[in-house]
N, C-alpha and C positions, 0 to 999 in steps of 0.2 A: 504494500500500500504506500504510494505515495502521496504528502501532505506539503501543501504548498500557502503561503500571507500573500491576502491580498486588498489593496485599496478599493476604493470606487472606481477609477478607471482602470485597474485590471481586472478587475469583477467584469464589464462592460467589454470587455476584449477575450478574456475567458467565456464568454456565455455564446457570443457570435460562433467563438470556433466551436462551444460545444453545442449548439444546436445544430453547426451543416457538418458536424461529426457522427453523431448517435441517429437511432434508431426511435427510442421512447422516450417522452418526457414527464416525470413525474416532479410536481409543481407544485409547495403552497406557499403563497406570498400574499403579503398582507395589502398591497399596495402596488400599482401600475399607472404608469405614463405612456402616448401611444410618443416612443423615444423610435429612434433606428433602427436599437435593438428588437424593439417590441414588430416593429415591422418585417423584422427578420422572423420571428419567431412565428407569426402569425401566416408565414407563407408555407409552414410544416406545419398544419392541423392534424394532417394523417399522422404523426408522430405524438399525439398526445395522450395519456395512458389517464391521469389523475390529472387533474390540473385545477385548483382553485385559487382564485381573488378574491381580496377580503373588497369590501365598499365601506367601514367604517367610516363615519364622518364626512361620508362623500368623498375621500380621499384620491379614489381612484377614475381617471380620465373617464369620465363617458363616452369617448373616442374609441378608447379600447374595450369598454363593454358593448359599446352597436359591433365594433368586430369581432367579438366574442360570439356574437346571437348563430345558434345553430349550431356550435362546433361540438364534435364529439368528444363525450369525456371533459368538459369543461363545467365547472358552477361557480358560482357566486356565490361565499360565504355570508349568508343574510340571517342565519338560525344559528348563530353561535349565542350563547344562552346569558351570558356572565363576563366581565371584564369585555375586550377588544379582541377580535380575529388576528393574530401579529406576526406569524411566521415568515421566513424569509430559506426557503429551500429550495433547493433547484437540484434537482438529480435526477442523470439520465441515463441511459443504459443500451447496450447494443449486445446480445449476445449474454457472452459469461463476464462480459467488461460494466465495469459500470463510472459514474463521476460526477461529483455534489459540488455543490460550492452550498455553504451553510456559514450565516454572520447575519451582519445587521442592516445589508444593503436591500431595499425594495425596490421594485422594477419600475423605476419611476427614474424622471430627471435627474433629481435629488440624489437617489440611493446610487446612480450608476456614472453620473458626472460631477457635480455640485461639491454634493457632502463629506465630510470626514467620515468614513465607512472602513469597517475591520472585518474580513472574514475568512472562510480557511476553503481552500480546494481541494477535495478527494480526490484521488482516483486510484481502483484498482480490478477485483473481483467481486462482481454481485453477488455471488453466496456468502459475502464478507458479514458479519455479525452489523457492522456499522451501516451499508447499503441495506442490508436486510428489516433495520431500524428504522431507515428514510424511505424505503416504499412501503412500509406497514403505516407510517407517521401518514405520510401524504394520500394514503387509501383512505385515510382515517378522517381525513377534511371531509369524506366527501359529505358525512351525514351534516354536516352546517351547509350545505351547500343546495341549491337550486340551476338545474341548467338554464344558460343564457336564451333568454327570449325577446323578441321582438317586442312585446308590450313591459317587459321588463327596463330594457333598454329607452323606453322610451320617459315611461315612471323617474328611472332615473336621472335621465337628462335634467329631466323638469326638479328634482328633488338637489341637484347640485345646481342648479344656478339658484335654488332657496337654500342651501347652505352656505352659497357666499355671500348672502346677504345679514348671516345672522352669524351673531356673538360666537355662538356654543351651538356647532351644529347638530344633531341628535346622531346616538352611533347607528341605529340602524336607519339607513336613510331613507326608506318609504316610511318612519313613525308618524304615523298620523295622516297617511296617503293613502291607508290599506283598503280603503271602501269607495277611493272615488274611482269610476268607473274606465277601464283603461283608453277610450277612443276622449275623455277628455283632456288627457294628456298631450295628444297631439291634434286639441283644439285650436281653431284660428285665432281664440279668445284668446289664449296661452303666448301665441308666435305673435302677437299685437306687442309693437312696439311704442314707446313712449310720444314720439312724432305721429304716427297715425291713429293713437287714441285719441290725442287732442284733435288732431284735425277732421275726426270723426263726431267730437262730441264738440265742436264749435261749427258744425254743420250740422247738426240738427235742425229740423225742421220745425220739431214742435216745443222745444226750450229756448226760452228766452236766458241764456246762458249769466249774463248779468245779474235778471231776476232768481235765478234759479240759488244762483250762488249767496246772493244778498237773505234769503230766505234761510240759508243753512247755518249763515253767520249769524243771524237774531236767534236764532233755536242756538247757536251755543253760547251765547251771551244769556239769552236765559239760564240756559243749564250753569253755568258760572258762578252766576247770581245768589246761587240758594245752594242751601246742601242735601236737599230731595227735591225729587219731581213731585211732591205733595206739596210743599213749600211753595209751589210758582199760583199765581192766582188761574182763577179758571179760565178765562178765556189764553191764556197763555198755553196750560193743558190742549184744551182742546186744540188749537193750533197746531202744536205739536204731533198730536195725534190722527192731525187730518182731519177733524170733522166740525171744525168754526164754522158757525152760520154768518150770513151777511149781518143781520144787526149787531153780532157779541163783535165785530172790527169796530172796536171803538178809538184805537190811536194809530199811528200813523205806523209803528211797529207790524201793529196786527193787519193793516187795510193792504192786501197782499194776495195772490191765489194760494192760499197754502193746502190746495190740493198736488200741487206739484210733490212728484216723489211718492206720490200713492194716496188720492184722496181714500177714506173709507168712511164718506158718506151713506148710510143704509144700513153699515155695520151696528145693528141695535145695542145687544147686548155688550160689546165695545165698549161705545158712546155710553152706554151707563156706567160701565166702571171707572170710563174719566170722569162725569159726569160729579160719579159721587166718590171720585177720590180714594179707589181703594186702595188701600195699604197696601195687600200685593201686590197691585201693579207698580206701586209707585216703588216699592223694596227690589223689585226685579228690574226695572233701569235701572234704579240706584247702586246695583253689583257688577254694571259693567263700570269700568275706570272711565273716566274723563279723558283721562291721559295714559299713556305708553302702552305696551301692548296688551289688545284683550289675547286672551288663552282661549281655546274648548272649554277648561276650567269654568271660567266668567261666564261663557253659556249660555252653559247647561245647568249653572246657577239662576241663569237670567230666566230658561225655559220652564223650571221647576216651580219658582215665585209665578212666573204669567199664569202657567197652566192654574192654579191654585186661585188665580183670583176667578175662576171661572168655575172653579170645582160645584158652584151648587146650579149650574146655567144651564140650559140643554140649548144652546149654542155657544158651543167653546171658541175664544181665539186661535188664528192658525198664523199661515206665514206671513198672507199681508199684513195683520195688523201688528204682529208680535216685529216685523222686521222694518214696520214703518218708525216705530218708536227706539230701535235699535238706528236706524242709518240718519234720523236724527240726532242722537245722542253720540254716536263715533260714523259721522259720517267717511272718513279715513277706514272705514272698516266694514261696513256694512251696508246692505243696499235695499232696498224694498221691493219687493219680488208681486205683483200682485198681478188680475186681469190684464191693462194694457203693453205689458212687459213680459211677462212668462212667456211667453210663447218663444221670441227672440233669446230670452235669455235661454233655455233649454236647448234651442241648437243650438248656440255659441259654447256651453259649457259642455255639451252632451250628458244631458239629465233629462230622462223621463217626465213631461210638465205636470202629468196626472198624478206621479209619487212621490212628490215636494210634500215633505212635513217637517214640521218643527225637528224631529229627530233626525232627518240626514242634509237639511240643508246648511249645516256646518260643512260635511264634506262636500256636498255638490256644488256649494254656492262659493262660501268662503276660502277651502282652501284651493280651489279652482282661482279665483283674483288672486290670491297669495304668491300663486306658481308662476304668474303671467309677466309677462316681459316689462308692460307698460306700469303693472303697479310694483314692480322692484326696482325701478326709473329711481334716478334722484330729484330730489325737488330740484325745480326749475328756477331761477332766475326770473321777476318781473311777471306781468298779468296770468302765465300756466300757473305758477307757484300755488296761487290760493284753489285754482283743478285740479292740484296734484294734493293739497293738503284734503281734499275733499271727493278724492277720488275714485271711491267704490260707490258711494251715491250718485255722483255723475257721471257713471255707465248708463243712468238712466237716459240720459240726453241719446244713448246711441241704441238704446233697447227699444224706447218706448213707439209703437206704433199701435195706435188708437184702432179700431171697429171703421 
């Protein structure tokens, strides 16, 4: 047996010769960049015995998992249970010959160029105790592991350009992606860039973009104001809520259409609970934040108070009304889903518009805008800024088409 030290660049000069050398590749590595190497490596599919990638943390190119999709013998460690996927093995074999490279380099830019990287070269005979140890190890990945798929592949994309958006990206990178449906992934709504949202929602037809905006900003100066939504006096409520009659606009605040964003005029037992101010309603906006990010957490906190103010009604609140009073309070975040809108909004997200309930329009609705190109934009400089501060409610401007 021969044993050999080696850097990051000869890690990267070792692997080239030992992939157009051997026969099988038995692979688990934590981490991949589509590099040279990986190009190389990817033109010997037929050579692949074991082979897993970890995706913690979104760490690994989506480049090389769409080349991943379909090959045999390949997964994606996505079920490892506890701590982080982390291995770095590479051992291959032709015959009675076999040859590992094992250390701390990952098949990434970093691990093969970049980095300060330590690790050691095998080679000798496969029936060797040590080879025998690194094709049991790497057979052993595969139970963390899923073969690469085309809607996997796609999930993913979408799931790492929302980890480079955020602090502390989560380790498994579909967490919280696992129910929305895979053809919304490679939604138009998603591939909508920052430049053509705006230019889509200041060409609307039926928003007066101005009015629309000045409307959002008095609902948060309200909200500001008080520290519940019981607190604000009632024609303020009702506003809020969409269903202010012509006489209760008594200031120039209120003299406004504040049907815009989803009137819910006719909404009876609604309009009674603003009406008379119920405590749950008011306790369930009061649980989303004002500010920073809402969670699932906030809610499904916010859905549990709604539903509850309705618990004695035999007509319960649903999406419109529960999401009117939500994309008022974090318009940044939420958007009002009702008649004139659903329709558009369900092909643009790809969601069923008949199976919109309170329980999965978190995943259909919200984390569909969270994935999308245009709302991971940075704010903009000058008159976008305050579209962009208020930008999942005016989706509406590009959803709504009337009867």
């Amino acid at each position: 047996m021969k044993i050999e030290f080696l850097t990051a660049k000869e890690v990267s000069i070792a692997l080239r010769g030992l992939i157009a050398e051997h026969d099988e590749f038995h692979w688990a590595v934590a981490w991949g960049s589509m590099t040279d190497v990986a190009k190389d490596f990817l033109k010997h599919s037929a050579k692949f015995r074991d082979v897993t990638f970890g995706v913690a943390f979104c760490q690994t190119d989506p480049d090389l998992i769409e080349a991943l999709v379909g090959m045999p013998n390949t997964q994606v460690a996505c079920r490892f249970p506890k701590g982080t996927y982390h291995p770095k093995v590479y051992c291959f074999r032709s015959g009675d010959e076999a040859a590992a490279i094992v250390g701390s380099a990952n098949f990434t830019f970093g691990g093969l160029e970049r980095n300060l990287e330590a690790a050691i070269a095998v080679t000798g005979r496969a029936d060797e105790p040590l080879f025998q140890d690194l094709f049991a190890f790497t057979r052993s990945c595969r139970k963390y592991g899923d073969p690469v798929t085309a809607d996997f592949a796609t999930a993913y994309r979408a799931s790492w350009r929302r980890a480079a958006r955020m602090p502390k990206p989560p380790s498994n990178p579909l967490e919280g992606l696992d129910r929305i449906r895979p053809a919304a992934f490679s939604s138009p709504l998603i591939s909508m860039s920052w430049n053509d949202y705006v230019a889509e929602v200041r060409a609307s037809a039926h928003h007066d973009i101005g009015g629309s905006l000045a409307l959002l900003r008095i609902a948060q100066e309200w909200f500001a104001s008080v520290a519940s939504f019981a607190d604000l006096p009632p024609a303020q409520r009702k506003a809020i809520a969409g269903i202010i009659g012509v006489n209760q606009k008594t200031d120039s605040s209120l003299k406004r259409d504040w049907g815009w964003f989803g009137s819910m005029q006719g909404m009876g037992d609604f309009a009674n609970r603003i009406d008379r101010n119920d405590q749950h309603l008011a306790h369930a906006l009061d649980s989303i934040p004002r500010k920073g990010v809402v969670t699932k957490g906030h809610y499904e906190k916010f859905v549990g108070l709604f539903r509850e103010a309705f618990a004695n009604s035999s007509r319960t609140g649903g999406v419109p009304t529960a999401s009117r009073l939500l994309a008022m309070k974090r318009p940044d975040t939420f958007i009002c889903l009702c008649k004139p809108n659903i329709l558009q909004a369900s092909q643009r997200m790809s969601f069923p518009r008949t199976t919109l309930t309170l329980d999965n329009y978190w995943e259909n609705v919200i984390e569909v805008i969270r994935l999308s190109n245009w709302y991971d934009a940075d704010k903009p400089d000058g008159a976008d800024g305050e579209i962009w501060e208020n930008r999942t409610a005016m989706l509406d401007a590009i959803l709504y088409k009337p009867d």
